[in-house]
N, C-alpha and C positions, 0 to 999 in steps of 0.2 A: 504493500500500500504506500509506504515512503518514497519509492521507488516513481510510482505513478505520480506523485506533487513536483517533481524534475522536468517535467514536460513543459514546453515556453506554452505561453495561455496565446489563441490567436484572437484579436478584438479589429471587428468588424463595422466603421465607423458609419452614423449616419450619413445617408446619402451616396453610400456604395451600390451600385450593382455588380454584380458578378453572373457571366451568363456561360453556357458552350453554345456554339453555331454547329451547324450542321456536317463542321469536316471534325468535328471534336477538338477544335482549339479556343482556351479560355479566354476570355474577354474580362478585364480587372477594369471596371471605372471609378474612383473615389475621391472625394473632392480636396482631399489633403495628401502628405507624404507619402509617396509607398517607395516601399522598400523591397526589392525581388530577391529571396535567397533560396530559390526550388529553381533549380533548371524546367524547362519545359519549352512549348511550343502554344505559343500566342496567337489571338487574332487583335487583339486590340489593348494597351496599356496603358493608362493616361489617369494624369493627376490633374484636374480642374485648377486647384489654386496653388498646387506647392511644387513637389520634383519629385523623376525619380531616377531611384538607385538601383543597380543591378549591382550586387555583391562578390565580390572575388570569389575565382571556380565556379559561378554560375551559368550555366550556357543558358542564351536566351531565344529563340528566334519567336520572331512577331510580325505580322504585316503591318501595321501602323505602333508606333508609340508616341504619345504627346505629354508635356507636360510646361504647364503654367509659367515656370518659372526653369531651373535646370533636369536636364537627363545626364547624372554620373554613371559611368560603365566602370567597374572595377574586373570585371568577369569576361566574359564575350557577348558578344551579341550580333545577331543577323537580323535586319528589318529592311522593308522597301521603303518603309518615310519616317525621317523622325523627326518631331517637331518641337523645339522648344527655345526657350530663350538665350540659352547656354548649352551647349554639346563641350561636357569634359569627359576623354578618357584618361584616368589615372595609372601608374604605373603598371605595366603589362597587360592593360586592357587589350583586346582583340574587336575591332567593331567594323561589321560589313553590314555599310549603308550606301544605298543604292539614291536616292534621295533626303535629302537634309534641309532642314528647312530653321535658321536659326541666325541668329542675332552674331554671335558669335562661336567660336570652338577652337578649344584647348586641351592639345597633347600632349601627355609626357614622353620623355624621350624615348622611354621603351615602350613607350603603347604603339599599335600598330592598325592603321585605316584603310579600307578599302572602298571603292566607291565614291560617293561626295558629289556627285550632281546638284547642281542648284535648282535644277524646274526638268517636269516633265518635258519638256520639248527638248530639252540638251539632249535628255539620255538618248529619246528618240532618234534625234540628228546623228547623235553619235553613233550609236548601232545601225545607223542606216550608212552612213559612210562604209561602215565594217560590215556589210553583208555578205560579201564575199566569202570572209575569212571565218565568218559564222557557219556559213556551209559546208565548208571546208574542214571546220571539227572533227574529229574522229569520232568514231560513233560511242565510241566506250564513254566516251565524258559524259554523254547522257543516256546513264543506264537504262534500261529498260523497266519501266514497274517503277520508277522513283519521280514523282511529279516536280520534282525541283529539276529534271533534265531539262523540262522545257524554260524558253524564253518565257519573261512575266510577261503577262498576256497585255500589260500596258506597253509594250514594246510596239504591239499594234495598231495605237492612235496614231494622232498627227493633228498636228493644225493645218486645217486650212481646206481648201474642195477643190473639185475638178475645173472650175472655171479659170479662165485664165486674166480676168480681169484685176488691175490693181486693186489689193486694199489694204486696211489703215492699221498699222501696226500699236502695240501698244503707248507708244510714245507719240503716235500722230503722225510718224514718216510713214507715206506710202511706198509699200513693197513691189516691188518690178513683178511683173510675169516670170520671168524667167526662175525668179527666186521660189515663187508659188510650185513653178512646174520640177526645180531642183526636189521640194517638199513631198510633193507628191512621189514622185521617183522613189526614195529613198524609205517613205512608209510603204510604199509597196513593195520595195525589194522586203522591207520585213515581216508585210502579212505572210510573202511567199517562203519565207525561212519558217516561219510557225506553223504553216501549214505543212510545211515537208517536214519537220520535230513529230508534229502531230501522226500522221500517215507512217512514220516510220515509230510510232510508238502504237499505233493501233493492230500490228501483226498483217498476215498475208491474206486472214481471213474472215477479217474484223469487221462488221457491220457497216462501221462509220469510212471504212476507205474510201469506199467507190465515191458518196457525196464528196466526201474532200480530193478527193482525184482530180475530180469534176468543176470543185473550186479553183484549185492550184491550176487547172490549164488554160482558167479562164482568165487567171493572174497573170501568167507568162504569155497571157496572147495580146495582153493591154490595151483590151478594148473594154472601154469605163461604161460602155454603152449594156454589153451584155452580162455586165461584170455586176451593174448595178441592177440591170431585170431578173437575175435569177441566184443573186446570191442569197436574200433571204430562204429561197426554196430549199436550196442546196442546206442551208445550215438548220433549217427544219427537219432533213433526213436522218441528223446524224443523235441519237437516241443517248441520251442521259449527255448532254456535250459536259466538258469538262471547262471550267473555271475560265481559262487561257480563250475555248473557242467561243464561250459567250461574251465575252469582253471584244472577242476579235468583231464577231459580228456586229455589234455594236459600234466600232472604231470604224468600221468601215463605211458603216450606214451614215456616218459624219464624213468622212475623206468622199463618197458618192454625192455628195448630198444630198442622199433620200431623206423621204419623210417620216 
């Protein structure tokens, strides 16, 4: 019985939710400090008004983490965005951020960063630059059966539509055609990388091929025209789609400009 009063007590503050989503990763939201010292796999981490901490040896991955005020990493961690006032990783932290979105950020010498995009449009441009060498991959780097092989399905979007007309950037300079038509290119060479990720992760004899066969040729044949009549059908075909192909569908329905 003495034994059992050694236990830390955990206390649950007003105004917490705590939820799972439907791929089974935890969602923490609480309006004050927290503090992560259980490795796991996140969907969402955020402290409303204060920060948070990720504890030495904790591995953490998360699709969003935000937090009010600072996010310290003393452990590792892997997220697509994080959001906070202050990004510090402390002595041997490990942190792979794909997006960051912050005021400031502070490394120690032995902590180590990977990623660091400022806006989703970077990453995008940048990976589209890099298409080539994306296909080029060896196939082992993305395992088969493991869903982190594929590109994150925001890889897909893009600013901007198929017209070729100038328009008004955020600052108010208007953007050339040409720069539009560069934009375009280059989320397209990436739909078509995620669809071929895709297709070579669904097997020889997998339901969902043939639609996405059907997609992908209509990509490499770049006509926007029949690309944008029959891709919702197409990605209708494809039964339970995964994460990646409903965002793709969606990114695209914006670079088409359907309705």
């Amino acid at each position: 019985m003495d034994e059992t009063k050694n236990f830390p007590t955990m206390i649950i503050p007003n105004g917490t939710d705590i939820s799972v989503n439907e791929h089974g990763q935890l969602s923490i939201r609480t309006p004050g400090n927290l503090v992560i010292q259980n490795s796991g796999v996140y969907s969402v981490i955020e402290s409303g008004n204060g920060s948070v901490r990720i504890d030495p040896e904790v591995k953490v991955e998360a699709v969003s983490v935000q937090a009010a005020d600072s996010c310290f990493v003393a452990g590792q961690l892997t997220a697509w965005r994080v959001r906070a006032r202050t990004i510090i990783l402390e002595r041997g932290a490990q942190a792979n951020i794909m997006l960051q979105e912050s005021e400031s950020l502070e490394l120690d010498r032995n902590a180590r960063l990977v990623g660091n995009f400022a806006s989703e449009k970077e990453l995008y441009l940048m990976l589209g630059r890099f298409s080539r060498q994306l296909r080029d991959l060896p196939n082992g780097v993305f395992a088969a059966g493991d869903e982190r092989r594929r590109i994150p399905a925001e890889a897909a979007a893009g600013a901007g539509a198929q017209s070729e007309r100038p328009t008004v950037s955020p600052d108010g300079e208007r953007e050339a055609p040409a720069v539009r038509r560069q934009e375009h290119s280059e989320v397209m060479s990436l739909v078509r990388v995620i669809l071929e990720r895709e297709i070579a992760g669904t097997g020889a004899v997998g339901s969902a091929r043939e639609p996405l066969e059907r997609l992908l040729e209509l990509v490499r044949a770049g006509d926007p025209q029949r690309l944008q009549t029959n891709f919702r059908y197409l990605f209708s075909q494809v039964e339970s789609p995964s994460e990646p192909l409903q965002r793709a569908r969606d990114m695209l329905s914006k670079l088409l400009g359907a309705s």
